[in-house]
N, C-alpha and C positions, 0 to 999 in steps of 0.2 A: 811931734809928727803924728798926722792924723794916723786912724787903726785900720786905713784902706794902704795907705803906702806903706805902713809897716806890714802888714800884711800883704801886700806886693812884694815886697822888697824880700819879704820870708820865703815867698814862694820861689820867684825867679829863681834866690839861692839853691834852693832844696831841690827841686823840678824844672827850674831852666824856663820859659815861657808857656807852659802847658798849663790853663786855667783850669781844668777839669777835676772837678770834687771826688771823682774817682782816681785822681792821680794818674789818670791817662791810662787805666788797665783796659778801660773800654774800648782800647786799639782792639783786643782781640773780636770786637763785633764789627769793628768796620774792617776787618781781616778776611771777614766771613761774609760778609755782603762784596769785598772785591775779588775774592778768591772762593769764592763757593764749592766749586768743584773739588779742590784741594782740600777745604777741614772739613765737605763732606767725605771724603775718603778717609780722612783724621776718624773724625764718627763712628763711620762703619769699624775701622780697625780697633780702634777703642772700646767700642761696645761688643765688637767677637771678642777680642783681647778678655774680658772683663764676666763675659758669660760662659768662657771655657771655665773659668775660677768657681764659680759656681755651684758645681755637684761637690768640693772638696769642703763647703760649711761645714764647719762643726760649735760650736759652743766647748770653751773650756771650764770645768767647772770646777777647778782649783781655786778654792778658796784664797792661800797663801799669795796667789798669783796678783793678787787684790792689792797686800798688804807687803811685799817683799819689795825690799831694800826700801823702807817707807822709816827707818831711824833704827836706833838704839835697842828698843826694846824687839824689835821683828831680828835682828842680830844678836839679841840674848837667849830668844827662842830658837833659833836655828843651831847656835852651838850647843844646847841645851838635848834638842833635837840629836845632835849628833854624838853628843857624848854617852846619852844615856839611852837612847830612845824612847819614846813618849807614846802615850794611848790614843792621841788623835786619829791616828789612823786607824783605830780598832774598832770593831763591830760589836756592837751590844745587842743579844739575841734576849730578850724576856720571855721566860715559858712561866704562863701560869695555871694554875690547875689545882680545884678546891680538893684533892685524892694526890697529893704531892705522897705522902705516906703510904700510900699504896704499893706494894713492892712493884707491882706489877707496871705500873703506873714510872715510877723511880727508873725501872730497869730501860725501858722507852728511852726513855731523859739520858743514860746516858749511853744507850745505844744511839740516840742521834748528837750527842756529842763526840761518839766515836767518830761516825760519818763528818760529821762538821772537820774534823782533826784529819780527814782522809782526801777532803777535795784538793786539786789541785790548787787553788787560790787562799790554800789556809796554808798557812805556818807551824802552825799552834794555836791551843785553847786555854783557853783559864776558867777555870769552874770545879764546884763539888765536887765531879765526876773523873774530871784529869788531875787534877795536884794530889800531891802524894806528900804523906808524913812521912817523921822521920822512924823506923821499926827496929825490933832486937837484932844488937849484932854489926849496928850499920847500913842495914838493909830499911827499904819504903814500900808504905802500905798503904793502899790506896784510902784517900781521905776520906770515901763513903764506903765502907766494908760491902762487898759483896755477896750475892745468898743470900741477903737477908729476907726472909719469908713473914715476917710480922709486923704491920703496921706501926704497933705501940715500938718495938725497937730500931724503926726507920726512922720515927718521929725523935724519936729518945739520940739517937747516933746524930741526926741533922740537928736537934739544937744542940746540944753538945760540941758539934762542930762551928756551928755559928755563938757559941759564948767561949768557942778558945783560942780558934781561929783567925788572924785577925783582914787576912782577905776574903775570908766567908762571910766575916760582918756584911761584907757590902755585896755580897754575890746571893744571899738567900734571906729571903721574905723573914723577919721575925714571927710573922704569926703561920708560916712556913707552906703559903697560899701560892711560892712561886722562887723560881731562882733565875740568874743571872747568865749567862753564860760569853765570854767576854773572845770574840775570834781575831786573830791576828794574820789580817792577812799577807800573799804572800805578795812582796811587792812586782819580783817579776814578772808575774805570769798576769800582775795585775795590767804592768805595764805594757805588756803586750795584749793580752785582747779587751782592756776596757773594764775600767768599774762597773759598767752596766752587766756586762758581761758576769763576772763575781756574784754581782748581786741578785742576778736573774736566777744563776748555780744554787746560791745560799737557801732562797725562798722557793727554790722547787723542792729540795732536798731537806728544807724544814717543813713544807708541804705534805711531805707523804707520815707526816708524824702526825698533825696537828690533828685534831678531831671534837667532839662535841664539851670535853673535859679536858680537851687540852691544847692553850693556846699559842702561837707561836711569834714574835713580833720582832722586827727587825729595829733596830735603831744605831745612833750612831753619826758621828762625822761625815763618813763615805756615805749612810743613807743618806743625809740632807743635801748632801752636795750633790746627788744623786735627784732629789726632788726636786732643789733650787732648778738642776739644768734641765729638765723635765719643764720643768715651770717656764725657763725660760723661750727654749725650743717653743712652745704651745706660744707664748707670747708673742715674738715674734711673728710667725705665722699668724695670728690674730690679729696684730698691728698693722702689718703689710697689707691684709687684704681688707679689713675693716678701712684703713686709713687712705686705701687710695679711693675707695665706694665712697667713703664721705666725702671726699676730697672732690671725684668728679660729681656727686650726687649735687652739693654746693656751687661747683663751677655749671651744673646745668640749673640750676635755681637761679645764680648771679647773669645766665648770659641768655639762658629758654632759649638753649641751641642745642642739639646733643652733639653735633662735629663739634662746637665750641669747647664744650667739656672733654670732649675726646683731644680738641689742642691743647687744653689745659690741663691734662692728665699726662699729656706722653711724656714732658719734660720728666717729672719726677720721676718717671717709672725709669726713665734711660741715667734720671741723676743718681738713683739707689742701684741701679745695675753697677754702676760706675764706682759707685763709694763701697758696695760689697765685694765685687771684686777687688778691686784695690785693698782692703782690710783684709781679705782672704791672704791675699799674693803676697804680703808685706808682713802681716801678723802670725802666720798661718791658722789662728782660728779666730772666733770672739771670745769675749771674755764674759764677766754679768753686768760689765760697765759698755764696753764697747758697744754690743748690741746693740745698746739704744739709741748708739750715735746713726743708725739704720731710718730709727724712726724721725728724727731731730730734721735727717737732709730730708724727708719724704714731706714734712709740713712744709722747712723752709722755702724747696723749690716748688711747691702747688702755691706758696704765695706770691715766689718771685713771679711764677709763669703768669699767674693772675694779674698781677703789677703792668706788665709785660703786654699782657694779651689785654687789659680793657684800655691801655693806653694807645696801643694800635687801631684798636677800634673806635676810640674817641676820634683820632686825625681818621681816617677811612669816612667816618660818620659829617664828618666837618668838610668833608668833600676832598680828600689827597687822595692820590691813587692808591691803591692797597700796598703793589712794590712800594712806591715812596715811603708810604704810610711804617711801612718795614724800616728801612732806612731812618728815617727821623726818630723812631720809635727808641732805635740802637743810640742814636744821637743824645736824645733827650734823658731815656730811662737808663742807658748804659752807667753813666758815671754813678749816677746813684746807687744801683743795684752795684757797684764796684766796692763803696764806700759802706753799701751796709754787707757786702762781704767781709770786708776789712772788721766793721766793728763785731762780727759773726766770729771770725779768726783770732780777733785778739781776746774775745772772753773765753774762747779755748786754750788758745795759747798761754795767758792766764795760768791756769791751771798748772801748768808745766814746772811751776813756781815752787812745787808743795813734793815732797820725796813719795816716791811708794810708787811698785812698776805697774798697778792699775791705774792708780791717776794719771801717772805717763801714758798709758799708752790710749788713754782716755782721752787726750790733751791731743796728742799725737794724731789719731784718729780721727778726732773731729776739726782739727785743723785742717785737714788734707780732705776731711771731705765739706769743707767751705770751700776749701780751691778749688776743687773738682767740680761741685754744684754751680757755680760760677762759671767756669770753664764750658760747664755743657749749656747753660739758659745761654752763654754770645755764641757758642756756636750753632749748637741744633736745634736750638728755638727759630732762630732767622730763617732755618732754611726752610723747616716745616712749613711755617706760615706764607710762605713764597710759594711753595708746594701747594700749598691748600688752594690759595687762590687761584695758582694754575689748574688746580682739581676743580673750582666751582665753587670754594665755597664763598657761604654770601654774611656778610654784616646781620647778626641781629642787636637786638635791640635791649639794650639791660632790664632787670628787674627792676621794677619801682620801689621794690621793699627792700631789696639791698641800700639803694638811696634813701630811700624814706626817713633817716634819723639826721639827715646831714642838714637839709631846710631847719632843722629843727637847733639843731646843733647851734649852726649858723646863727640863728636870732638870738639865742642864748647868749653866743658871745657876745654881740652884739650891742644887747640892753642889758645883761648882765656882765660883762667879761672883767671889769676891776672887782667886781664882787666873789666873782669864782678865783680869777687870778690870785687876789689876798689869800682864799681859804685857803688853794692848793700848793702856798708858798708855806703857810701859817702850818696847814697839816702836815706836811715834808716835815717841817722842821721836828717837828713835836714827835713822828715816826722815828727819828732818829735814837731816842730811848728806851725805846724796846729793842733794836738796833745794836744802842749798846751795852744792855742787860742779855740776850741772850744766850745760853748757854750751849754746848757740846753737850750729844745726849747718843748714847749708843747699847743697843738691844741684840743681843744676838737673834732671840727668834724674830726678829723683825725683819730678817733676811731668809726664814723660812718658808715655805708656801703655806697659803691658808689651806685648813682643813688638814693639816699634816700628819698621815698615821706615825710620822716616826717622831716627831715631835709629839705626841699623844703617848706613845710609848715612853719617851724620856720623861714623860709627866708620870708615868704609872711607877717608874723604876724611884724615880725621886720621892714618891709615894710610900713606896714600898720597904726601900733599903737606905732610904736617906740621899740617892743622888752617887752619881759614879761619875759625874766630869772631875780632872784632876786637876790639883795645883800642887806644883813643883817648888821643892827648896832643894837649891843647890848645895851643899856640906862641905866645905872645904877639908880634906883629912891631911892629919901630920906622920901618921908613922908609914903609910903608904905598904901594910898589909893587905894581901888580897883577898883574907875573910874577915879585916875588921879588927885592929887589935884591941884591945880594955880600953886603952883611953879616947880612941878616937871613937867605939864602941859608943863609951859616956856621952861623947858633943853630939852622934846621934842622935840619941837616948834623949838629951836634953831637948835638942831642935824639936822632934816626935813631940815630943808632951806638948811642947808650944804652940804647934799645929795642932795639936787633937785637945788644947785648949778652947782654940779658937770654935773648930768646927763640931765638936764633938767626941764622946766618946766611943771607940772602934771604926773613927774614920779618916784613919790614921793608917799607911804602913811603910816601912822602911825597915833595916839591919836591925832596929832595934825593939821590932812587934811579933817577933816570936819568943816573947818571954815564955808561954807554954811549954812550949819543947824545952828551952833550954832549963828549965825549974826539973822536965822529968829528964835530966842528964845527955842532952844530946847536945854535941860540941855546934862551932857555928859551923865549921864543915860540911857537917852532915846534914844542918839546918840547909842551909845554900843549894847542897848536892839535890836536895828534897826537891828544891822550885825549881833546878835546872835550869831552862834558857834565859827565867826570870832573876836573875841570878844578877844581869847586867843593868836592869832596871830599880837595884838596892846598890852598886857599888859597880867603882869602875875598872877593868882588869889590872890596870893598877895600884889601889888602895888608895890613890889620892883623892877622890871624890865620890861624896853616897850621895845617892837621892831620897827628899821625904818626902811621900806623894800621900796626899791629904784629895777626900774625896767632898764637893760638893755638890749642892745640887745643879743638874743641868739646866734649869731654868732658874739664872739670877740676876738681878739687877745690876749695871754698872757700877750704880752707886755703892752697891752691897760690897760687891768685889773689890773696888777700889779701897772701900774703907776696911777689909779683908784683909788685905794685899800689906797696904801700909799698919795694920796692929801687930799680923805676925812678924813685917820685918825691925818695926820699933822694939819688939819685945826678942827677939833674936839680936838686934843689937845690945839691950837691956842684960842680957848672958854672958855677953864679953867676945859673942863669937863675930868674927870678923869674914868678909869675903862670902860668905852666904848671900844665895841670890835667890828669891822668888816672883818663879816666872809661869809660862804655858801657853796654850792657844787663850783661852777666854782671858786672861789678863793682857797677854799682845793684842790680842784685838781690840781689846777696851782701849787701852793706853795709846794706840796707834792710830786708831779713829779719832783720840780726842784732838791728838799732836794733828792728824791730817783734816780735819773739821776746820780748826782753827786755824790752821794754813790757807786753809781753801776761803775762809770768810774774810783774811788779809787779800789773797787772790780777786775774792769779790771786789775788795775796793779797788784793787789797783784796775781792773778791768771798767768798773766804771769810771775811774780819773783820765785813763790812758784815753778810752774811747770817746769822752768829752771831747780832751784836746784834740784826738783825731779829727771830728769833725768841725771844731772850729778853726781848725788848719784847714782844713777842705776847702770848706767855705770863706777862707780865708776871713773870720770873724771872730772875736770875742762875746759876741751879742749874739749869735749861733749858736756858741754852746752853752752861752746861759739860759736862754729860749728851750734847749733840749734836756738841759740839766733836770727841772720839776716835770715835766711829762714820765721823764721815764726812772729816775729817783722814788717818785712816789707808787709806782706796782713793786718794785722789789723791797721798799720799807713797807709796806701796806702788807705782803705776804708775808714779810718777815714777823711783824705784830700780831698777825694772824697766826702763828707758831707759836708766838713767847705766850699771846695772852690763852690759849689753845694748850698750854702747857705739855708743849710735843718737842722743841729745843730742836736746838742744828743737830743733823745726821748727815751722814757720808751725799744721800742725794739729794738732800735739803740743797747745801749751797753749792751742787753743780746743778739743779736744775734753776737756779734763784741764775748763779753766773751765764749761764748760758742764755735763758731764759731772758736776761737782760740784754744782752747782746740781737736777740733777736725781735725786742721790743724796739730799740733803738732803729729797723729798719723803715718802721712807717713812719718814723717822725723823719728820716732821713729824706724819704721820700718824699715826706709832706714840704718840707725847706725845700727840698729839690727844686718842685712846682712852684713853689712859691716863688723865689728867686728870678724863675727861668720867666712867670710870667710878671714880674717887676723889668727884666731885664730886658728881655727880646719881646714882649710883647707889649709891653708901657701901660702895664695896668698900674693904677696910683696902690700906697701902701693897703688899706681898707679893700678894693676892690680885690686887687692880689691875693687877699684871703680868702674871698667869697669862691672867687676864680677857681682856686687849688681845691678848697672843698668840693666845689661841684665835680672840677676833676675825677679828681683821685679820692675822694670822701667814703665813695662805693666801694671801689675798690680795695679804700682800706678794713671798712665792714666786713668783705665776704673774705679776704686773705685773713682775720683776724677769726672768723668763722672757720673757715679753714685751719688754722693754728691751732684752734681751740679744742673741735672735732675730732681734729687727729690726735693728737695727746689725750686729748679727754680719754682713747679707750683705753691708753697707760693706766689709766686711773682702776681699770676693773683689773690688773695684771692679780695673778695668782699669789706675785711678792711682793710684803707690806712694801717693801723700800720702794721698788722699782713703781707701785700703786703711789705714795707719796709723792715719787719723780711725778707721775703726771697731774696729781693733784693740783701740788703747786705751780706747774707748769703754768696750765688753765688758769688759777688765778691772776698768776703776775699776768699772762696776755689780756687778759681781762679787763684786766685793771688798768695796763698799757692803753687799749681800747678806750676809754674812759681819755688817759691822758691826753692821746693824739685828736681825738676825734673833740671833747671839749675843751680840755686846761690849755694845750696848747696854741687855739684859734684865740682863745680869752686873754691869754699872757698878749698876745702877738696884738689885740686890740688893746685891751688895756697899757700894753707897754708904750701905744701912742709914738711921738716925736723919739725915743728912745729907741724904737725899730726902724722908723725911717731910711735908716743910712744902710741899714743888713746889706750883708755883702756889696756894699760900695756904692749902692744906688740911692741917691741923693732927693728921689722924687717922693 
């Protein structure tokens, strides 16, 4: 059976007699051209519906939000979380000051740790100033004696307390240049008016202390996530309004009209009204993923409109009436732009594949805003332009230098197209090894903002005190005492050494690092009574489990941690102790990114196999999708090798902007078949000519939409966060590169493939 009647016969079954490569969604523009009045009402209610959403933006800048319910290990951390509570949430204040020994100096320090300990957004402190030893009698003295009037005996008291101490290890500078002071805040009051809010508190209030000797620096968890959303907010707002300037500044270069651009701008601005409020309405905020699916619809729809709008002007130009010219436009370019929605939706959808409720809602997002952007190019593009015409406007005339590469193009393939077609089969394939060498690679500050004062500060502390991020061992106990009996005491004791093997020593503490005390006769009671609320983060109100909270530094490698991770729990195994677990935020994050990297890169593939077949189903062809296979195969290996040999590995937005990124490379070439086809089909150009045809077409077209792509993402690339700078980098290139495939390898394949093409989509000439 010839692959025109199996391919008939597929279709019939699947869609009934509707030939259309859009699979008939294109109804919705001939919907809009017979019902005008009606989806323009649709329109308007849609667009008020969607701009009331609007003032309620907000960016969430929950980190967790990213990584939760994403496996195993994000539900080790959450119980972990819960049983013991954990320091992620806590504030690290660095005060440093070359007169630390200065009484006068000292008494400052913990007069503003009193205050710290007073605001409503605090809980509690941990520091020099607040912990209390254990004193005669049963009674607690405060860990920095008070009065003190003499430098040499402030100096003498503070190392003293940092060589017996063993959370002072980490709280106070050894060369005694600066100390720690560690805030917990409060989470209600957080929850109701806002981290920003906290943090604005913290820093006016460490403000009126700081002075020319005495510095004050905020860091922290809550800080970064704090900057991250800062970062992002500013981004946004940069993207939008950069991204649509380039967008119409391009569409007034591709058309030297300024109404033109103004046609070709409205679409996107009404299709990101549409897709923010709908995120708004449904999500109720953004997240530091979703955001960007803001910018993703703003290129998309400035290329559909571009697609859209130089094809109506080609027929306008060819002598059709401009209505008509409306009409045919929906006819011809509808199905297409249907089908590279479809392949748009399914590299989002994609994603859906891989656990973790920011991928979700990642997937989520950008699927709905494919529909939606789709949705607004059949309905409120037609009308505009019927509109305009009614207004006056008149046909200009394209740029020559948007066209200017396609004559060129064109001969290329021409006299060279078996010569290019080999390399770019030859080079695909060869891409394919780096492909499948490359690795998962995950950075925590690589989600920070550049120029970071609190990532600067956790570089001072790490400097300083060896590093205050924690890693967690969970302790299973057996006698289920609630201050710890002798022997469960010992597997402590044991686990401790094994940690404070690994990292160091005095950067270690748990049940079993006040040996001080306990050597000058103070029971564990009274030890416990001493830390008080801290009390829950050594042992849990039951005695059935301790925690040993090991300090590293905040700035560490993945690979550092992993291979961390796994020696403390080999050698914890190596003990006999059973059921011990170590976990925390920088090891769930590592571990979660790697498990969600390498989902997302499975994801990759399927999104390009699925999207293949989609359109060789469209196109009811076999020889369709292997024509689209190396155009668009070779930008997302091409950027992928540009990673492996750039020794930068897959990250979290590495392969959602490679997945997406290819889905929306997949639209020129969709397009470019479109043309091709429609002029084999209804216009009886021979195979050869058919190609020249489509080029002159839509060749511009695809230049300045690819300029457009490129532009708009390109400003992702200066964002504040390496990741989210990454997302556009690569963006940029795979379109690039795309650019490259549609505009030469694929005119070259389609020549060189000769007698082998002939038959495409069922045309025999």
């Amino acid at each position: 059976m010839s692959e025109e009647h199996l391919g008939s016969r597929l279709w019939k079954w699947a869609f009934g007699h509707n030939r259309s490569i859009g699979f008939g969604l294109e109804f919705l523009g001939h919907l809009t051209l017979r019902y005008p009045r009606a989806l323009g009402a649709f329109v308007v209610l849609v667009t008020i519906f969607c701009a009331i959403q609007l003032p309620r933006i907000s960016v969430d800048g929950d980190m967790l939000r990213v990584y939760a319910h994403s496996g195993p290990e994000y539900d080790a951390y959450e119980h972990l979380s819960q049983t013991f509570g954990t320091f992620e949430n806590d504030i690290n204040i660095l005060v440093t000051t070359p007169k630390l020994t200065d009484p006068e100096v000292l008494e400052t320090i913990r007069t503003m740790a009193l205050d710290l300990s007073n605001s409503e957004y605090v809980s509690g402190t941990m520091s020099a100033f607040t912990l209390r030893k254990p004193g005669p009698d049963g009674t607690t003295l405060p860990a920095v004696p008070e009065g003190l009037t003499d430098p040499v005996a402030v100096g003498a008291a503070l190392t003293e307390l940092y060589q017996t101490d063993p959370m002072m290890r980490n709280l106070i500078n050894p060369d005694l240049s600066g100390v720690v002071i560690i805030v917990f805040p409060n989470q209600p009051a957080v929850k109701a008016n806002g981290t920003k809010a906290m943090i604005k508190e913290l820093r006016e209030l460490t403000a009126d202390y700081a002075g020319p000797d005495l510095s004050v620096e905020l860091t922290g968890p809550p800080i970064w996530t704090s900057e991250m959303l800062g970062a992002a907010v500013n981004d946004q707002v940069k993207f939008t309004i950069w991204g649509f300037g380039l967008g119409a500044l391009i569409a007034l270069f591709a058309l030297r009209s300024f109404w033109g651009a103004v046609l070709v701008a409205a679409t996107p601005f009404i299709a990101v009204t549409w897709v923010m409020g709908i995120i708004v309405f449904g999500f109720g905020s953004f997240s530091f993923l979703t955001i960007i699916v803001t910018t993703i619809v703003l290129v998309i729809a400035f290329a559909e409109s571009l697609f859209f709008i130089f094809n109506w002007l080609a027929y306008w130009r060819e002598g059709v009436d401009p209505y008509k010219a409306v009409d045919e436009t929906v006819r011809v370019v509808g199905p297409a732009s249907a089908l590279t929605m479809l392949t748009t939706l399914v590299s989002f959808a994609s994603l859906s594949l891989t656990p973790g409720q920011g991928i979700q809602e990642f997937s989520l997002a950008g699927t709905v805003a494919s529909l939606t952007n789709f949705i607004c190019l059949m309905t409120f593009l037609p009308l505009l332009l019927k509109l305009a015409v009614r207004l006056g406007f008149k046909a200009p005339k394209p740029s020559f230098a948007i066209t200017a590469p396609i004559p060129v193009a064109w001969l290329v393939a021409r006299k060279f197209g078996r010569l290019i077609a080999g390399a770019a089969v030859i080079g695909t394939v060869l891409l394919l090894v780096p492909y499948s060498q490359i690795q998962p690679h995950f950075s925590f500050e690589d989600f920070m903002s550049k120029d970071s004062q609190a990532l600067a500060a956790a570089e001072s502390i790490d400097d300083g005190v060896g590093g205050v991020a924690p890693i967690y061992i969970s302790v299973p106990l057996e006698e289920g005492i609630a201050d710890v009996g002798d022997k469960d005491f010992e597997r402590v004791k044991l686990v401790h050494e094994i940690v404070e093997k690994h990292l160091g020593v005095n950067k270690v503490i748990s049940a079993a690092a006040f040996t001080h005390y306990a050597d000058s006769g103070f029971t564990r009671e009274q030890i416990f009574n001493a830390v008080g609320d801290l009390k829950r983060r050594f042992v849990t109100d039951d005695g059935m489990k301790a925690l040993v909270t090991g300090f590293m530094p905040l700035i560490i490698s993945s690979d550092d941690l992993v291979h961390l991770k796994e020696a403390i729990q080999s050698d914890i195994r190596a003990a006999g102790i059973e059921g011990a677990e170590v976990g925390g935020f920088r090891v769930m994050t590592t571990y979660a990114t790697d498990n969600i990297v390498r989902g997302l890169q499975l994801d990759l593939t399927i999104s390009v196999v699925v999207n293949l077949f989609l359109i060789g189903l469209a196109f009811m062809s076999w020889r369709v999708a292997l024509a689209t296979a190396i155009p668009n195969l070779f930008p997302i290996l091409g950027t992928e090798a540009w990673l492996y040999f750039g020794g930068n590995g897959l990250q979290l937005t590495t392969v959602l902007s490679l997945t997406i990124a290819f889905g929306i490379a997949v639209d020129d070439t969709t397009h470019f078949l479109s043309h091709y086809l429609h002029s084999r089909r209804e216009e009886g150009h021979s195979h050869m000519d058919a190609i020249k045809h489509t080029m002159e077409r839509i060749g511009g077209a695809i230049v300045a939409a690819t300029m457009i792509l490129c532009s708009g993402t390109a400003i992702v690339m200066f964002s504040e966060l390496p990741q989210v700078a990454l997302f556009g980098t690569l963006f940029v290139i795979t379109l690039a590169l795309a650019l490259i495939g549609d505009v030469f390898i694929l005119p070259s394949l389609l020549v060189a493939g000769g007698r082998f093409f002939h038959p495409l989509g069922g045309v025999k000439k």
